[in-house]
N, C-alpha and C positions, 0 to 999 in steps of 0.2 A: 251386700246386695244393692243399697243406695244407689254405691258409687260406680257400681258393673253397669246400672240402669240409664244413668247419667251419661257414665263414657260411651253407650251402646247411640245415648238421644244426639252426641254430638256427635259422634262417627256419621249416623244415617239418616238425622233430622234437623239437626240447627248448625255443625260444623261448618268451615269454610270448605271445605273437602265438596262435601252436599250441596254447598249452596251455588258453588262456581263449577261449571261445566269444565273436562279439564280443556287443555291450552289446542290440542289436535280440532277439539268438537267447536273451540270458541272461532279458530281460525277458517276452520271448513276443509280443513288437510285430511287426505286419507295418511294414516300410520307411514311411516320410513317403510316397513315389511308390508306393505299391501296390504293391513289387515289380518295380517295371517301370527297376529304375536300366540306367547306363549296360552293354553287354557288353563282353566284353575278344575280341570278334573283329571282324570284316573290316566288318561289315553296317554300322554306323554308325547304327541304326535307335534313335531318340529317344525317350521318355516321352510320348504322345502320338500319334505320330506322326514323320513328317521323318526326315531323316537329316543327319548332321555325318559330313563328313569324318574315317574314319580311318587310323592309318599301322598297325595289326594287335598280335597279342597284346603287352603287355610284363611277362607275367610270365617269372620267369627271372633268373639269373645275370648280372648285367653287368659290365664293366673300368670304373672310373670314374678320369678324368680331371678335379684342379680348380686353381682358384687359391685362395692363402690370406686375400689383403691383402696379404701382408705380402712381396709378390714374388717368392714361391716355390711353385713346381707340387707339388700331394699327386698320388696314387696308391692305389686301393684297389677293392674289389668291393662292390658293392649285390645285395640281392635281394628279389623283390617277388612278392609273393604274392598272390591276390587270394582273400577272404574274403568272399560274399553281395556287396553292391554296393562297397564299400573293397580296397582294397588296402594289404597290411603292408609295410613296407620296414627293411631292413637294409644299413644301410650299415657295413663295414667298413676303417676309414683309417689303419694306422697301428697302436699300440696301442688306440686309442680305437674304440668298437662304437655305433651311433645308432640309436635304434629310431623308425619313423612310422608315420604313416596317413593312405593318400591318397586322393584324389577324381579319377576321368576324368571330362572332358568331351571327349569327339571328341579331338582330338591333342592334350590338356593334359593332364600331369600336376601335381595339387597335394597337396604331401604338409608336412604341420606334422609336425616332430622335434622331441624334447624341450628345444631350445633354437632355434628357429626357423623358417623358413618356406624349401621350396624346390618352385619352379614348372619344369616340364620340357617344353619342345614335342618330340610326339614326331615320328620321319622316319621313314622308311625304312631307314636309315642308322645310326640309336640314336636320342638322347635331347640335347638341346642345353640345359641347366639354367641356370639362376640364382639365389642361394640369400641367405639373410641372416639373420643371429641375432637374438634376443629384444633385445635391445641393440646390433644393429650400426645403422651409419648408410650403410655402403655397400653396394649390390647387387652379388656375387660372381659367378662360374662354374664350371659343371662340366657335362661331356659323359661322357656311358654310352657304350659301345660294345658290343655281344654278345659273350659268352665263348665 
């Protein structure tokens, strides 16, 4: 519970995420799409028009569940925030803290961390990921669950 409380204070209280406006609001740029990016509810309603398929909010606390490579299961909490059209992410594994920033499309999360790329389809159910470093050559896993 400590560490949920902790990761929760730096996501939405003391983080760099929190603390710096992002780069659109610092510059005084309306968005590439006019404002009109993806929402983090139910509606699914597009840039233009249409609708994609969504599974509903994902910001919030999550249990994360992964593999290393190296045949052993990690354990840790993520949290995600969503900032104008992005969303911040916090993953916490371990002694080690990963800071991102990601993009929805309808049930996709993609989020670049300071050392790699991890893609998320979202469910119902959580979050079913797959992830890989600046340097790796094999495609990993990890699954969110709601705290």
């Amino acid at each position: 519970m400590k560490l949920l409380t902790c990761l929760v204070a730096l996501l939405f209280l003391a983080g760099p995420a929190a603390a710096q406006k992002d780069d659109l609001e610092q510059n005084k740029q309306p968005p590439a799409d006019g404002g009109k990016g993806m929402t983090d509810d139910k509606s699914g309603k597009m840039p233009g028009g249409g609708t994609m398929p969504t599974a509903g909010p994902i910001t919030g606390v999550w249990v994360v569940v992964g593999s290393n490579g190296r045949g052993q299961t990690y354990r840790g909490a993520a949290a995600v925030r969503r900032v104008g059209d992005v969303y911040r992410v916090v993953w916490k594994i371990g002694r080690s803290t990963y800071w991102g920033v990601g993009i929805r499309t309808g049930s996709t999360l993609s989020v670049a961390y300071q050392s790699g790329l991890a893609v998320y389809q979202i469910t119902p159910n959580g979050m079913r990921g797959r992830w890989t470093t600046m340097r790796g050559t094999r495609i990993l896993s990890e699954n969110w669950r709601r705290r």
